[in-house]
C-alpha positions in Angstrom: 123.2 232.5 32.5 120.5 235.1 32.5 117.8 232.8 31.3 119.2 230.8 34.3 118.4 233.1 36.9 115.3 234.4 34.6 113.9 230.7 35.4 114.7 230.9 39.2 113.0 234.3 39.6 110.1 232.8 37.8 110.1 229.7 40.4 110.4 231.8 43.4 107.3 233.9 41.7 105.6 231.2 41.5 106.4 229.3 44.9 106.2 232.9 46.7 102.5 233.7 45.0 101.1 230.1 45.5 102.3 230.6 49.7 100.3 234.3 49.9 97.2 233.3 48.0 97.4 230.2 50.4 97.9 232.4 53.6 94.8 234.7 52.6 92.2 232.3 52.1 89.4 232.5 54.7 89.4 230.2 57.6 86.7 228.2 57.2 88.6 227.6 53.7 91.4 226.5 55.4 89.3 224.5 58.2 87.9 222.2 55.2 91.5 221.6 53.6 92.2 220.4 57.2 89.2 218.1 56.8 89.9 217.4 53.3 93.6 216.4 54.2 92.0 214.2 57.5 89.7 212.1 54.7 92.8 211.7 52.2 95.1 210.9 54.9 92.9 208.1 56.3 91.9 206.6 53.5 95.9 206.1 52.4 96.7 205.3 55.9 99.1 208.3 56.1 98.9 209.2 60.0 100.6 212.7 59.9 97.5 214.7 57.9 95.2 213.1 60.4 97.0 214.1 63.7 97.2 217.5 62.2 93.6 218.4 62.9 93.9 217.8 66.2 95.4 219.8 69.0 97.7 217.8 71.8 95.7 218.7 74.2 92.2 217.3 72.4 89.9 215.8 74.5 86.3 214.2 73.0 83.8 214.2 76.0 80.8 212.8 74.4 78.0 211.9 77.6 78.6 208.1 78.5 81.7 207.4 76.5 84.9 207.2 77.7 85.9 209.9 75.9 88.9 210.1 73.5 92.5 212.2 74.0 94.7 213.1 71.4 97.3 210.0 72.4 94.0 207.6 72.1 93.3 208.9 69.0 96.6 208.5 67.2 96.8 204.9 68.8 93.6 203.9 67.8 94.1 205.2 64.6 98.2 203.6 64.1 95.9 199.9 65.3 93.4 200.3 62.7 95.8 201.0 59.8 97.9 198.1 60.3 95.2 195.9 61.5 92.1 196.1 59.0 93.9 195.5 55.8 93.0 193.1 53.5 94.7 189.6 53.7 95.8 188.8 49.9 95.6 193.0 48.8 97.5 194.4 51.9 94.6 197.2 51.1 93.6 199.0 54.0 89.7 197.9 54.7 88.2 201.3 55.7 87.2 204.0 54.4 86.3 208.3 55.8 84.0 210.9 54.6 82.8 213.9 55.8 80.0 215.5 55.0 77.3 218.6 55.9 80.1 220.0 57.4 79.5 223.3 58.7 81.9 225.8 60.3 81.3 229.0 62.4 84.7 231.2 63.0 84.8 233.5 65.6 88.0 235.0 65.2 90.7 232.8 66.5 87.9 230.0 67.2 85.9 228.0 65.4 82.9 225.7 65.7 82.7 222.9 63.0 80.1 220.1 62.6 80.0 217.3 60.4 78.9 214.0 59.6 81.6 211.2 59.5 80.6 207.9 57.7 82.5 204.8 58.3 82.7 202.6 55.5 84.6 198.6 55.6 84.8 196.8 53.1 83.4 193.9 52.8 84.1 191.6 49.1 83.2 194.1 46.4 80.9 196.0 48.6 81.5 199.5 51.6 78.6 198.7 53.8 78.4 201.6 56.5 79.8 200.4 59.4 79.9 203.6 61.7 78.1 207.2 61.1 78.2 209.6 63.7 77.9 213.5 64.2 80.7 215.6 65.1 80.7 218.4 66.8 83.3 220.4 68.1 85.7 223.7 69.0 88.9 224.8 66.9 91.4 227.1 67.7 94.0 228.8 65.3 97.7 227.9 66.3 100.2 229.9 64.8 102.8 226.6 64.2 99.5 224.4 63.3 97.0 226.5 61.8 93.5 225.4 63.0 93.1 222.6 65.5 90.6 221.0 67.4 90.6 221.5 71.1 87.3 219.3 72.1 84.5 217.7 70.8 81.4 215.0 70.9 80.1 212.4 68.9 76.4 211.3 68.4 76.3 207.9 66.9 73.4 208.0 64.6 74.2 204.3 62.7 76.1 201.4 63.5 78.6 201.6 66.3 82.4 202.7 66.6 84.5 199.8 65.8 86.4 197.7 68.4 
């Protein structure tokens, strides 16, 4: 029984030490896990890690677009993944990176910009269909942790996909 709740208190050790060296990271450490999480959730076509970097009230306002909200994100995004998969694999056709990211905290704000490249696949080969610059503002939520609030693209290749 002792070595019972010997392994417990070695569990909640563990679980308790992994949430406060987690909490105390720096921000711009924990803006690129949001990134990070964006990228992995995108490329597996998991929707929930990619709405997380975004705050409800997100609104893209690149000049002489449209722009983009948080709702036309996630249903753009919900469209792609079940549309673009492959017809015999069922294996979803696109592919996310982010790169020269750079972030700028300003206490409980942030400025982040990176380059997002587009990839489809295409037979054996991910030509580049889309590259673009980001650039935008994130703020630190207490439920969320940090979230962007707005933003603009500038395409530099290709064009967004239809």
């Amino acid at each position: 029984m002792r070595y019972t709740y010997l392994l417990l208190a070695l569990v909640v050790l563990v679980f308790g030490g992994c949430q406060v060296w987690r909490v105390t990271r720096p921000p711009e450490v924990k803006i690129q896990w949001k990134l990070d999480a964006f990228e992995e959730g995108f490329n597996d076509t998991v929707l929930s890690p990619c709405m997380d970097l975004f705050e409800p009230s997100f609104f893209e306002g690149t000049p002489g677009s449209e722009g983009a909200t948080y709702d036309g994100i996630k249903g753009g995004l919900i469209y792609v993944f079940f549309r673009d998969v492959h017809p015999k694999t069922k294996e979803f056709m696109y592919r996310v990176s982010f790169t020269e990211v750079e972030i700028d905290v300003y206490k409980e704000t942030a400025q982040v910009s990176f380059l997002v490249e587009l990839r489809k696949q295409r037979e054996e080969e991910w030509p580049l269909k889309w590259s673009f610059r980001f650039a935008g503002e994130m703020i630190e939520t207490e439920s969320d942790g940090w979230q962007l609030v707005k933003g603009s693209a500038e395409t530099l290749e290709g064009r967004r996909p239809r």
